[in-house]
C-alpha positions in Angstrom: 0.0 0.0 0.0 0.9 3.4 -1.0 2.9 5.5 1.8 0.2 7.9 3.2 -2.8 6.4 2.3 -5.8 5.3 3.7 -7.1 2.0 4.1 -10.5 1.7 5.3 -12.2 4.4 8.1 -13.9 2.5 11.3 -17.1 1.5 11.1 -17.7 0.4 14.1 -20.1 2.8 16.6 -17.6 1.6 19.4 -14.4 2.3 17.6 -15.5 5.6 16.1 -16.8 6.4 19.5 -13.1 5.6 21.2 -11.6 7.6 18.4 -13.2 10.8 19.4 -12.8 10.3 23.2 -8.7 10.0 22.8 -9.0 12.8 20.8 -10.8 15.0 23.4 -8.7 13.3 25.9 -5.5 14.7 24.4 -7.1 18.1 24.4 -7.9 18.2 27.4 -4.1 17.1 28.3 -3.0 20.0 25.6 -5.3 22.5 27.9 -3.7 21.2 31.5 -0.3 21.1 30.4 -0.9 25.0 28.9 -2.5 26.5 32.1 0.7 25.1 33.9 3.3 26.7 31.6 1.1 30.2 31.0 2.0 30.2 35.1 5.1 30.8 34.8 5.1 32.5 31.1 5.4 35.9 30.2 2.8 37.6 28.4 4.2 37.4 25.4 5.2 33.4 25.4 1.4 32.7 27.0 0.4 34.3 23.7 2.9 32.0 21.8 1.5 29.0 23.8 -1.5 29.5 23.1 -0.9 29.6 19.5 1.2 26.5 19.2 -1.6 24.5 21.8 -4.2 25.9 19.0 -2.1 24.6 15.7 -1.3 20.7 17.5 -5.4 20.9 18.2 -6.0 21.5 14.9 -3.8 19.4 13.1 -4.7 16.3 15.6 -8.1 17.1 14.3 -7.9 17.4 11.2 -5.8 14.2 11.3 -8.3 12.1 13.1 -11.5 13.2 11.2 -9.9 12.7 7.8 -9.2 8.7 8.9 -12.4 8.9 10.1 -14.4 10.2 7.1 -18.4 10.4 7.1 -20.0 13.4 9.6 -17.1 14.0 11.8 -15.0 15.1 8.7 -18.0 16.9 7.0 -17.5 18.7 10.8 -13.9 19.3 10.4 -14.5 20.9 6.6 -17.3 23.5 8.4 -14.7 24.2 11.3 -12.3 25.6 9.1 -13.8 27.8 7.2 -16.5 29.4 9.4 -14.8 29.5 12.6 -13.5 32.9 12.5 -12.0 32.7 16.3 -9.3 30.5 15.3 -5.6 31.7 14.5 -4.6 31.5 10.9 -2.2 28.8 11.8 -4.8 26.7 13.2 -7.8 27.2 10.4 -5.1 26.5 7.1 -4.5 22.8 9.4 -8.2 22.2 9.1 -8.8 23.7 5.9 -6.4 20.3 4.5 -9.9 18.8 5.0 -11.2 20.7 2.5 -9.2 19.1 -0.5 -6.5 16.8 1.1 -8.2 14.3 3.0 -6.5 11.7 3.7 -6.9 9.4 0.1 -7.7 5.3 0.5 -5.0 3.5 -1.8 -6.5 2.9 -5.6 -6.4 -1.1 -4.9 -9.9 -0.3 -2.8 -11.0 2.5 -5.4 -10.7 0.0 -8.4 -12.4 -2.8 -6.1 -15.4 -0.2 -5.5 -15.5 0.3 -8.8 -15.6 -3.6 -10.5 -17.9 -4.3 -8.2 -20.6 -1.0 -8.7 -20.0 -1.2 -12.4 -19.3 -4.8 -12.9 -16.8 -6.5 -15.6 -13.7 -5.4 -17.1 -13.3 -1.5 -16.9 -11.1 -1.5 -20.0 -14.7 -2.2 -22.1 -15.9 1.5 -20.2 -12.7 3.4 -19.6 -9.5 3.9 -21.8 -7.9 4.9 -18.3 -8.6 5.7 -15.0 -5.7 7.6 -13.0 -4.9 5.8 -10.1 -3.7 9.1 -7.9 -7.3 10.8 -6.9 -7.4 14.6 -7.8 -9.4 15.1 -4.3 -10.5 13.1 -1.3 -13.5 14.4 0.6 -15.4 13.0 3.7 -17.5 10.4 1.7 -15.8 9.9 -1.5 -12.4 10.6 -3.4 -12.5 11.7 -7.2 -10.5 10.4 -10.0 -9.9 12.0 -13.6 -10.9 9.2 -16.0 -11.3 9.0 -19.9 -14.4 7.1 -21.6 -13.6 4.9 -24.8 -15.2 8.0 -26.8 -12.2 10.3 -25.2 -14.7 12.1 -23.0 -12.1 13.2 -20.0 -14.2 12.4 -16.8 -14.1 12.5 -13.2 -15.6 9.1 -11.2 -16.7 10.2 -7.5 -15.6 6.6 -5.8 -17.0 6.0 -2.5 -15.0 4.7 -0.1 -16.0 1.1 1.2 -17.7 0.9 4.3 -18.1 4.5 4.5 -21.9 4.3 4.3 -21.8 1.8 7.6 -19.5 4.3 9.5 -22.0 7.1 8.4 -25.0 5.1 10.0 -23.1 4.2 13.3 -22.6 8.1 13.2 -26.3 8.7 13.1 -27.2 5.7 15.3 -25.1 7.7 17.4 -27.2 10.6 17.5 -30.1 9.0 18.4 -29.5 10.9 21.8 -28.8 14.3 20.0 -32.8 15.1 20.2 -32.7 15.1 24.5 -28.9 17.0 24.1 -31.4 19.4 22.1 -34.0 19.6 24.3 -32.1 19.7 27.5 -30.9 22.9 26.3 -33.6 24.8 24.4 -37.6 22.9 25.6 -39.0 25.2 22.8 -37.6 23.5 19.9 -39.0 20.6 17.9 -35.9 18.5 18.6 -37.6 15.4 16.8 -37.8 17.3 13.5 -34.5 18.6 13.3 -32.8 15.6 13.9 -35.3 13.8 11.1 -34.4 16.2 8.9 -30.8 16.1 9.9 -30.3 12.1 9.3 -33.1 12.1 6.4 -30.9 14.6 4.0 -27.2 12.9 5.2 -28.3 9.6 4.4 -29.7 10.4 1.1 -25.7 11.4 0.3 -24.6 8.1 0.7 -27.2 7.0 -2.9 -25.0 9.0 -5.7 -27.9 7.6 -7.7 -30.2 10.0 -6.2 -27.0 13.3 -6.1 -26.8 11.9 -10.0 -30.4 12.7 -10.4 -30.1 16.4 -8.5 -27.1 17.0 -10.6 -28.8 16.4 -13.7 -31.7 18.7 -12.5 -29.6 21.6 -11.8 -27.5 20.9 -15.3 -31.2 21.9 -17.0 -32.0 24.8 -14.8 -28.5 26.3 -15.5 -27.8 25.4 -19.0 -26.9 28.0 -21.4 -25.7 30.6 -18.6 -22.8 32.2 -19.3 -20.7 31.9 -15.9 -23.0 29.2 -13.7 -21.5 25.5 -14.2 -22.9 22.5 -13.5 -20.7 19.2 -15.1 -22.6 16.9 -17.4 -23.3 13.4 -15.7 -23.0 10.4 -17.3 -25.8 7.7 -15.7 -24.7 4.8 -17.9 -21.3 4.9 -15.7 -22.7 5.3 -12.5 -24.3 3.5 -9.9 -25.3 3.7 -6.3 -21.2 4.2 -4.8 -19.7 5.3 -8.6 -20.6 8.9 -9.8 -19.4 9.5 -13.4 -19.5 13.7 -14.4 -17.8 15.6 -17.0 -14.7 16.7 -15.9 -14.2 20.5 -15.4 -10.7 22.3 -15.1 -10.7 25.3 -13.1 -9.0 26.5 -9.5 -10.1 25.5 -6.0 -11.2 28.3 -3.1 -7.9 28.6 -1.5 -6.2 28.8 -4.8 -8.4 30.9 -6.2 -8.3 33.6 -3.4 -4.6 33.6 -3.6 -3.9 34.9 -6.9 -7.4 36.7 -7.9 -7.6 40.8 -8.1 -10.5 42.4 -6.4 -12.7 42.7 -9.6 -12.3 38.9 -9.9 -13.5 38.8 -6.5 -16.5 40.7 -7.1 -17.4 38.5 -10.1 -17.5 35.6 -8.1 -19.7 36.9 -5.3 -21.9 37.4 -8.1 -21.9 34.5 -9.8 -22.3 32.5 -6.1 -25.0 35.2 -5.1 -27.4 33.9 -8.2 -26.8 30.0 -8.1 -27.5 30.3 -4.2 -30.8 32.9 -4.3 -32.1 32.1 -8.1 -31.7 28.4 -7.1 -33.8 29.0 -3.9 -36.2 31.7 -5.0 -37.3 31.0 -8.6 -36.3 26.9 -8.5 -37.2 26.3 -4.7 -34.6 23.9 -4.8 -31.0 24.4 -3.4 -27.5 22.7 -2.9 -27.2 22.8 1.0 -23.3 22.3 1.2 -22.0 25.4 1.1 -18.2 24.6 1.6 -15.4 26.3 -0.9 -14.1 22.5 -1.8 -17.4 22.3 -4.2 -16.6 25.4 -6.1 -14.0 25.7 -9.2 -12.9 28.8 -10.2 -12.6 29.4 -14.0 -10.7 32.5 -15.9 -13.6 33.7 -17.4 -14.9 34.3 -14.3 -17.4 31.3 -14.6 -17.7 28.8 -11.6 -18.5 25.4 -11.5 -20.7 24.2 -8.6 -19.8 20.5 -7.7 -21.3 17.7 -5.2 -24.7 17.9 -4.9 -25.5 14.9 -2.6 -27.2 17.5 0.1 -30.1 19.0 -2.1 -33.5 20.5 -0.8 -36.1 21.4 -2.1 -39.5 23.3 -1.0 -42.9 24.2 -1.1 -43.7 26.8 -3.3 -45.7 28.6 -0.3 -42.8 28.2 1.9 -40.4 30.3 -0.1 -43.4 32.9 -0.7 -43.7 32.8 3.0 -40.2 33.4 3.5 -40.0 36.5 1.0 -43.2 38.4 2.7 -41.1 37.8 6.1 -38.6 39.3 4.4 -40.0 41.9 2.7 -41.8 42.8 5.7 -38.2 43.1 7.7 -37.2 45.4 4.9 -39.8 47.4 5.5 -39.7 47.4 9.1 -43.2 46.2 9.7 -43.7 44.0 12.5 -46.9 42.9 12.6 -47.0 41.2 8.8 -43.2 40.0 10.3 -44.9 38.3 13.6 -47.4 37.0 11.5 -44.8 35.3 8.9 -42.9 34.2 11.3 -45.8 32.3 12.9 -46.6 31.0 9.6 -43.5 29.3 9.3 -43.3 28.0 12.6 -40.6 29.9 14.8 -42.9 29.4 17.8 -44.7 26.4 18.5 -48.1 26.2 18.8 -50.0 27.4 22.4 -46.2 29.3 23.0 -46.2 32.9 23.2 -44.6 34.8 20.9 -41.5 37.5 22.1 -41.6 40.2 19.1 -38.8 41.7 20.4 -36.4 38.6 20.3 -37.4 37.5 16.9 -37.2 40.6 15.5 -33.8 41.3 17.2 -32.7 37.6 15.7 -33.6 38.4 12.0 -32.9 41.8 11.5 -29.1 40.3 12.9 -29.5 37.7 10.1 -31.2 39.9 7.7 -28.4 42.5 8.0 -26.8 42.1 4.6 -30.3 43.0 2.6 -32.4 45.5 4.9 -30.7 49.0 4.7 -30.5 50.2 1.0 -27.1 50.7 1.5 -23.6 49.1 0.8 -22.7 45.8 3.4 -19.0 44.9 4.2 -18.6 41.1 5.7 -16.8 42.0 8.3 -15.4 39.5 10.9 -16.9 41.7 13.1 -20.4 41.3 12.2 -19.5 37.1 11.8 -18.0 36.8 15.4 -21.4 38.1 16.6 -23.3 35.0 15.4 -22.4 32.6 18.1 -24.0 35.0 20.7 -26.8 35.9 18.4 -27.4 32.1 17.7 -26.9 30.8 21.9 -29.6 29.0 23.5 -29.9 32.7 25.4 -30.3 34.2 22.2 -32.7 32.0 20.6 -34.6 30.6 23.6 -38.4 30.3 23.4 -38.1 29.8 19.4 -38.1 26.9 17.1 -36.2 26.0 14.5 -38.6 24.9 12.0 -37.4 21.7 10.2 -36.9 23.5 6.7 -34.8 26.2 8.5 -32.4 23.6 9.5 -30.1 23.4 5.8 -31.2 26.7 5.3 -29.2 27.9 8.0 -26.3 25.7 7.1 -26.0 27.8 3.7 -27.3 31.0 5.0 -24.0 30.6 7.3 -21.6 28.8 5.0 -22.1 31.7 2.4 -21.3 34.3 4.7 -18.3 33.0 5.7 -17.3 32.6 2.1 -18.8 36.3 1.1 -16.1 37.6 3.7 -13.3 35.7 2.7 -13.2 37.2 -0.7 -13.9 40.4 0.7 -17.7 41.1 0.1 -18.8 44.9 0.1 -21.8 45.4 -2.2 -25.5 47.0 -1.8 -27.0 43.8 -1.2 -30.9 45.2 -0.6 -30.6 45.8 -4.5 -29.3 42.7 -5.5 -32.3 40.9 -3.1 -35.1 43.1 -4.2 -35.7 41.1 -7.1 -37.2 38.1 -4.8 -38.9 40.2 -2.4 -40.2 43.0 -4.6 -41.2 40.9 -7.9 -43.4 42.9 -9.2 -40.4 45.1 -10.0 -39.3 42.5 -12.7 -35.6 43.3 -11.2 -32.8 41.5 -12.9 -30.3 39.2 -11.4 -27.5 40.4 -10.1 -25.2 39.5 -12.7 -27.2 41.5 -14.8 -26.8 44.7 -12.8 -22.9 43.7 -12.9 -23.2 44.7 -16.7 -23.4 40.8 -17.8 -25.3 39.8 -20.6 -28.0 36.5 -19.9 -30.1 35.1 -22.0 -34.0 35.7 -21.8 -34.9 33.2 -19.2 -32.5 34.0 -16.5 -33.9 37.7 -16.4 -37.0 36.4 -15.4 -38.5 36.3 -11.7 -41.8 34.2 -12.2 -41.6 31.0 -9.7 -40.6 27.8 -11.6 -40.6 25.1 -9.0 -37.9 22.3 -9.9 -38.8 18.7 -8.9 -36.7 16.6 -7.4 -36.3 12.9 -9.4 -36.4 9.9 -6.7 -32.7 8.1 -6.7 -32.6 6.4 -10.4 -29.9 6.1 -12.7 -30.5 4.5 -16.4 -29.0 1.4 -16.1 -26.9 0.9 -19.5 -26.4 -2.8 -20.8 -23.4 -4.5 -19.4 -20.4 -3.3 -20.5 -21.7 -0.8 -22.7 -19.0 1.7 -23.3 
């Protein structure tokens, strides 16, 4: 086996379990051992211990939930790119997660594959490189080439990860009391439903085939949203096959881009995330900057979508009136929305003050008609804004819950590549339709075709998890 790589992650509740308590054991040691030396320390080397306790956390981390793949690494991949309290040193160890996870050796790749795909692969592939181009938390990719010479990438999942995921999720069973020992007002139930519902449905790249293909359609023909071609006679429920796109990753991309290129691509990302949700009611919940390449047209392609939801028509109108009715700074049609969707539980009573508070923190970016700056500042305030103290007394409705996880995941990108725009203007066009307002790509100077101007509703449906299942062999 090739130095460095991974064999197979446990699967085993019991071994997974004893793999996170050594690692919060040694923190705690790392902790201890740094309150004894800060005794003695100057101020200036207690700073410097801190830094270095901080970087051997987050590289033991970062270690240990790449072996261990599934949720804990999908953890590890939000932790270093949202956590804005962390010191550089510490966040670049975690943000390895994002695109060099630990990679199983191709011996178990190929195996996945002969068995998914049945037969020899030389009757599908002329090659497939045995060194993965990336290695994420439930898969790792490979560049591939059909017999036409159609360069591919085949998203190989790793064996056994699917049983580790489970164990992970049989795991949180107890996560619903943890819930509600902490906030009684919330419909713990729901949120963890909805929370092992949409995680499980990752592990079927059938079904991420199928959302891929939809949001192919309701993106084709626009000049700078991406979505790569799939190829369902070459895949199956563990093997994705998709076009294979060239382009730079996040980290890459915000090392050597100017600020106009910046801009760009808070546009481009701004449309896919609120034309997706708006006009489609559908959207790709996983928000982290390993799914995004960056072209030098200034196009992006959007990759992975394994976490896709999609919603009621008269939830999203719901959403916009609430809103709209923020915007406009009128309570009463804001209580009333907010009811609507569930934020208080039925027979609770409703604090005005506290919700309002709550939204117009999250609702800051859109509200004034005025240009917003991402600040750290205005990040760093989200963990007291979102505390049990903060939200207590409210629900989470169920729908909310991968809502937040892009609402938050966005914002945390927007500031990284340095966000300052008017972004009441660019949101008008989903809470003011009547005002036919035009994406804002558009009002970037970019010309789109016809149908990406408009704002009428076009709900997107969601296949079930089908792939056409080509004749064996078939090239």
């Amino acid at each position: 086996m090739s130095a460095g790589r991974e064999s197979l992650p446990p699967t085993r509740l019991r071994d997974r379990s004893r793999q996170i308590g050594a690692l919060l054991g040694r923190s705690v040691w790392r902790r201890l051992r740094l309150g004894l030396r800060a005794v003695v320390a100057t101020r200036e080397h207690r700073a410097a211990l801190r830094a270095q306790a901080h970087l051997e956390t987050a590289e033991q981390v970062a270690r240990t939930l790449g072996q261990m793949k599934g949720v804990f690494m999908k953890l590890g991949q939000i932790l270093s790119f949202a956590v804005e309290g962390l010191p550089p040193e510490a966040r670049a160890a975690l943000a390895s997660l994002q695109k060099d996870a630990p990679p199983m050796d191709f011996a178990l790749a190929r195996g996945v594959l002969e068995r998914e795909l049945g037969g020899d692969l030389g009757a599908r592939f002329r090659h497939v490189d045995e060194e993965p181009i990336a290695a994420a938390s439930i898969g790792q990719v490979h560049r591939a080439r059909l017999r036409d010479g159609t360069d591919v990438v085949l998203k190989i999942q790793y064996p056994g990860v699917d049983e580790a995921i489970r164990a992970d999720l049989r795991a949180s069973s107890g996560l619903a009391m943890l819930i509600r020992s902490v906030n009684r007002s919330i419909d713990a139930e729901a949120i963890v439903a909805e929370l092992r519902g949409v995680i499980e449905s990752e592990l079927d790249y059938r079904r991420e085939l199928a959302n891929q293909a939809l949001f192919a359609r309701l993106w084709q023909g626009h000049p700078l949203i991406r979505i790569p071609r799939v190829f369902p006679e070459h895949s199956r429920e563990r093997v994705l096959c998709q076009a294979y796109h060239r382009g730079l990753g996040f980290t890459d991309f915000l090392a050597v881009a100017n600020a106009a290129e910046k801009r760009l691509a808070i546009h481009v990302l701004h449309d896919f995330v609120f034309d997706s949700m708006n006009r489609f009611c559908v959207f790709n919940g996983d928000p982290h900057p390993g799914n995004y390449l960056f072209h030098e047209d200034g196009g992006v392609s959007f990759l992975d979508f394994g976490c896709v939801k999609q919603f009621r028509p008269e939830f999203i109108r719901d959403c916009q009136r609430m809103n709209r009715a923020l915007c406009e700074g009128d309570r009463v049609t804001f209580a009333a929305q907010a009811r609507n969707l569930g934020f208080v539980l039925p027979g609770r009573s409703l604090d005005a003050d506290q919700l309002w508070g709550l939204f117009c923190y999250l609702g800051a970016p859109f509200v004034e008609d005025a240009e917003f700056a991402f600040s750290a500042e205005w990040l760093g305030r989200a963990s007291e804004v979102m505390s049990p103290t903060g939200t207590w007394g409210l629900n989470l409705p169920r729908d909310f819950v991968f809502m937040n996880r892009i609402t938050f995941g966005l914002n945390a990108i927007f500031h990284q590549l340095g966000a300052r725009e008017n972004f009441h203007r660019m949101t008008r066009r989903y809470f003011y339709p009547e005002e036919k307002a035009p994406p804002a790509l558009a009002r970037l100077g970019l010309a789109l075709p016809e149908r990406f101007l408009s704002v009428e509703m076009a709900p997107a449906t969601l296949a079930p998890a089908w792939v056409a299942e080509a004749p064996e062999g078939a090239a």
